[in-house]
Residue, then its C-alpha position, 0 to 999 in steps of 0.5 A: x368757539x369757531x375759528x373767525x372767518x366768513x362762517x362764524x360771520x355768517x353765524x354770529x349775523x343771524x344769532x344778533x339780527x334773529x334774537x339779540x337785536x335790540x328790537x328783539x330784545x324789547x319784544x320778550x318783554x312779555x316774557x320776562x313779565x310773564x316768568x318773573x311775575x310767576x317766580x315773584x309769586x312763588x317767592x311770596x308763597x314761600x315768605x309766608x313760612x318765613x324759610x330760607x329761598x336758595x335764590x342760586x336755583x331760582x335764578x338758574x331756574x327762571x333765567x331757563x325758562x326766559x331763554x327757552x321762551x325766546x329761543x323755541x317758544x316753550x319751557x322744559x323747566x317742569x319736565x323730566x326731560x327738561x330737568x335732566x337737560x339742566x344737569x347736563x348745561x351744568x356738566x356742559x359748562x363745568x367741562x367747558x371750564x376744564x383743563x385738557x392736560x393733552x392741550x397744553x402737553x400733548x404726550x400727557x393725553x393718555x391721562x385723560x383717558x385714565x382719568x375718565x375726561x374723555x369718556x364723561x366728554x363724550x357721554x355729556x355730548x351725546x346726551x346734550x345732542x339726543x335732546x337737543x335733536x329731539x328738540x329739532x325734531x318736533x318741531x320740523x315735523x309740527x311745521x310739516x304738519x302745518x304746511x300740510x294744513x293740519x288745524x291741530x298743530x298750535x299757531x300763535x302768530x309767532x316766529x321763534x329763533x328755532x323756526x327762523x334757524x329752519x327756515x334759513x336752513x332750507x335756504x342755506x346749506x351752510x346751516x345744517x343741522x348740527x349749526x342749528x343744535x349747536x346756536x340752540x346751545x349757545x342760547x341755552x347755555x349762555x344765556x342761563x349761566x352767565x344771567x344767572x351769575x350775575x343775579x346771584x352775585x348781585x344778590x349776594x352783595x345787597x345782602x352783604x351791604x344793607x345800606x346799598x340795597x336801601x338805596x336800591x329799594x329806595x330808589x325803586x319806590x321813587x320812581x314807580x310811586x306805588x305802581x304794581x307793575x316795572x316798566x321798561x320806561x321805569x327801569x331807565x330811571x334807575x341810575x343806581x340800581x343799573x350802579x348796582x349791576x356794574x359793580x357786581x360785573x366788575x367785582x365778580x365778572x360772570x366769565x373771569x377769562x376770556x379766551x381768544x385766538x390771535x389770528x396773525x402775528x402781532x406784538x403787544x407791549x414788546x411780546x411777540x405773539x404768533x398766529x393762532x396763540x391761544x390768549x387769555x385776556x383776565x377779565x377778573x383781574x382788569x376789574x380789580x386794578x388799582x390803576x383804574x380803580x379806587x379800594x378796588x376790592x370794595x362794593x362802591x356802586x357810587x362809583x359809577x353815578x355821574x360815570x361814563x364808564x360801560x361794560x359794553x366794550x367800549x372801555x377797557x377798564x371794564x370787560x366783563x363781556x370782552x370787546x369788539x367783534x367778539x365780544x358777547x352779543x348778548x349783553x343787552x339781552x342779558x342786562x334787561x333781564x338781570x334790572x328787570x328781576x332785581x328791581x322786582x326783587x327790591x320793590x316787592x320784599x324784603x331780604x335777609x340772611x336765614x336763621x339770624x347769620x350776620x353779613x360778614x359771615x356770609x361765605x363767598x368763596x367761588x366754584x371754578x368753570x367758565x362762568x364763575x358761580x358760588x361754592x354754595x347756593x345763596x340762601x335768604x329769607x323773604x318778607x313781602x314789602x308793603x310799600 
């Protein structure tokens, strides 16, 4: 959100090379095992009752716990605390989504006081701040005290994200702590909304087209030969389940519009367009062209086998995550995730819609915000795969 200059440089330079370079990536690899082997196992105690999953929870759920994991090295997910921190990133996300009338008509503003807005902004900041600095807090004091030579505090031999931001704080007065509370947010909120999103449409579709998820469980059956275990090695054979996952961005982009600042004038197909105009660049709607795409509004992942074409900005047909300087750096984080728990979800069971629903009837229509989830939580029904 901040404003490009030398600070957000500064700020997106540590964010990349401190947790979302690719060597970083491939080094949670233990994590995203660990987590997603605990949901799988969760997922088959419950199939034995054969009752409905909401796969909309799981996938928020497990999406956390990885992140929290990368980022401060510990999960809030089984807390109290933890648990009302996941209420606020869902009212810090949807406030994100919101309209500020007094932005657009500034002698308009009193009607988000009349209405409540500014007070419910201020109380979610406040609150999302206590946690966050008591997060930051414990641990400042946990390396004080081993500094300190204090042999009770735990070391595991690792350096989070959180450890790494205090360490340069120390050296750098441009990070303060409000820097630190705030890329600790980022973290959190974008890395659990917009990967979960994506499950959770990725999901929807394979139930929506049982011949796609097929293909997919096929697929996945091939390449790991009855091996119990998915490999990052694996997952680079899976040419159709990473289709699977183009198709679901394209149709169903996590954030549909992405909001830039224009930082000096410029003109753009014969529109002038002033310095600091606020841009809004419709994702969602540059997926669905049919200048660029055939029966756009169908789930063809065939589409991308033997195709080029990538979501990394580099073309521009396909922007889920915006392109260039500011585009999201944490796509390769967020795209090892999402093919590491759907194949485990295509090779370990089997899935269908609960109490005998037919795909068609199957609602999707979308909850507005930032990042664009289902009105209604998934629901489905799993079988364990012998296969």
């Amino acid at each position: 959100m901040a404003p490009y200059g030398e600070f957000w440089r500064q700020m997106k330079s540590i964010f990349v090379l401190q947790l979302l370079s690719n060597q970083r990536v491939q080094s949670f690899h233990i994590v995203r095992e660990e987590e997603t082997a605990l949901q799988m196992k969760k997922i088959e105690e419950s199939a034995s009752s054969s009752s409905a999953l909401n796969l909309s929870e799981i996938f928020t759920l497990l999406t956390n716990d990885m992140v929290c994991r990368a980022a401060v090295w510990r999960k809030y997910s089984g807390e109290e605390s933890g648990k009302k921190f996941m209420l606020l990133l869902k009212n810090f996300v949807g406030l994100l989504g919101s309209i500020d009338v007094g932005d657009f008509i500034p002698w308009l503003t009193w009607i988000n006081h009349v209405t409540g807005f500014y007070a419910k902004l201020d109380r979610v900041a406040n609150e999302i701040d206590e946690f966050l600095e008591q997060v930051v807090e414990e641990r400042t004091n946990a390396l004080k005290r081993k500094s300190d030579g204090d042999e009770r505090v735990e070391d595991e031999g690792r350096e989070d994200f959180l450890d790494i931001l205090l360490r340069i704080h120390t050296d750098n007065t441009a990070v303060d702590r409000d820097c630190i509370k705030a890329l600790i947010l980022d973290t959190f909120s974008a890395g659990t909304d917009n990967t979960a999103t994506v499950l959770e449409w990725a999901m929807t579709e394979l139930l929506r087209h049982p011949i796609v998820m097929n293909k997919v469980q096929y697929e996945v059956g091939e390449i790991l030969k009855g091996k119990p275990q998915i490999t990052a090695d694996d997952l680079e054979e899976m040419n159709y389940l990473k289709a699977v996952i183009k198709e679901t961005v394209r149709l169903h982009p996590p954030i549909p519009l992405i909001v830039r600042e224009a930082s000096e004038d410029v003109r753009v197909m014969g529109y002038d367009i002033e310095a600091r105009t606020m841009v809004m660049i419709n994702a969602w709607a540059i997926g669905k062209d049919p200048v660029s795409w055939v029966e756009p509004e169908e789930f063809q992942p065939e589409r991308f086998m033997n195709s080029s074409i990538d979501f990394r900005g580099h073309d521009f047909e396909l922007t889920p995550f915006g392109a260039g300087r500011r585009g999201c750096p944490g796509t390769s984080f967020a795209m090892v995730t999402n093919e590491f728990v759907l194949a485990n979800l295509m090779h370990k069971f089997n899935w269908a819609l609960p109490d005998g629903a037919k795909r068609e009837h199957l609602d999707m229509t979308e909850c507005p915000g930032v990042t664009i989830r289902r009105r209604i939580p998934l629901l489905a029904v799993a079988t364990p795969c012998h296969c």
